[in-house]
C-alpha positions, 0 to 999 in steps of 0.5 A, a space after each residue: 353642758 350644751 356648750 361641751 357637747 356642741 363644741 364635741 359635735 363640731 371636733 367629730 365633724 371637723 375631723 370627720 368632713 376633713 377625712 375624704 378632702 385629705 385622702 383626695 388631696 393626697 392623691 398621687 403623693 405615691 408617684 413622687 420619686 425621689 433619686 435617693 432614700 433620704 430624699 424621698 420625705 422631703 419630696 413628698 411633704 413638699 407635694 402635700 404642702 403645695 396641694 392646696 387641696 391637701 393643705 386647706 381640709 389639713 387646716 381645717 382638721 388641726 382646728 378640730 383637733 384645738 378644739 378637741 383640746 380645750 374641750 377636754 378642759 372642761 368635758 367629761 373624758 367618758 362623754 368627750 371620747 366617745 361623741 367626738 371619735 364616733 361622730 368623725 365615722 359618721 361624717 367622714 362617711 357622710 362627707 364621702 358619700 357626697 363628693 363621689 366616694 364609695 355609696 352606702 350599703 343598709 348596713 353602714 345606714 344602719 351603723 350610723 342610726 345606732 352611732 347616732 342613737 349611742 351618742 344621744 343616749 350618752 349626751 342625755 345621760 351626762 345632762 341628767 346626771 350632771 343635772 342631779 348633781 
């Protein structure tokens, strides 16, 4: 059981700590043009893929996403959804706030102690549970 919940920890924090590299290594992906409609994809997907800055924390997230995948394998979906989605606000929060993004309000402090309380409460719950079991 601590190892589904471990590999749950790290999906939320891949996914979450991935979030603000991707938005700033998109960056300026609004101002390619292209000559026409058609072409318009393909030149933006060829900037992303040459932005090393997109494409490593890209990487990364896919990983987390693997690891998502094999995880529902083994863990319950009632615990897997809730740990893995709601950790990724968290870290992506985190993760923004330290490279330079928008800096948190008491409120978004407060969200984050009751995200975090809320995934113990369910972690504690399935052990206990599947513990009796």
């Amino acid at each position: 059981m601590l190892g589904e919940i471990t590999s749950l920890i790290a999906v939320g924090v891949l996914w979450g700590a991935t979030n603000p590299f991707i938005r700033k290594g998109s960056a300026g992906v609004e101002k390619v043009k292209a000559s026409h409609s058609s072409l318009q994809l393909f030149y933006e997907v060829k900037y992303l893929v040459y932005r090393w800055q997109y494409v490593i924390p890209f990487i990364l997230n896919q990983c987390g996403s693997v690891l998502y995948y094999i995880a529902l394998g083994t863990s319950d979906l009632t615990l897997a959804v809730p740990v893995a989605n709601s950790l990724t606000f968290v870290a992506t929060a985190i993760c923004g706030w330290a490279i330079g993004e928008e800096l948190p309000q008491r409120n978004t402090y407060l969200g984050i102690l009751l995200v975090l309380c809320g995934i113990v409460l369910c972690c504690v719950d399935k052990t206990y549970s599947h513990a009796a079991t």
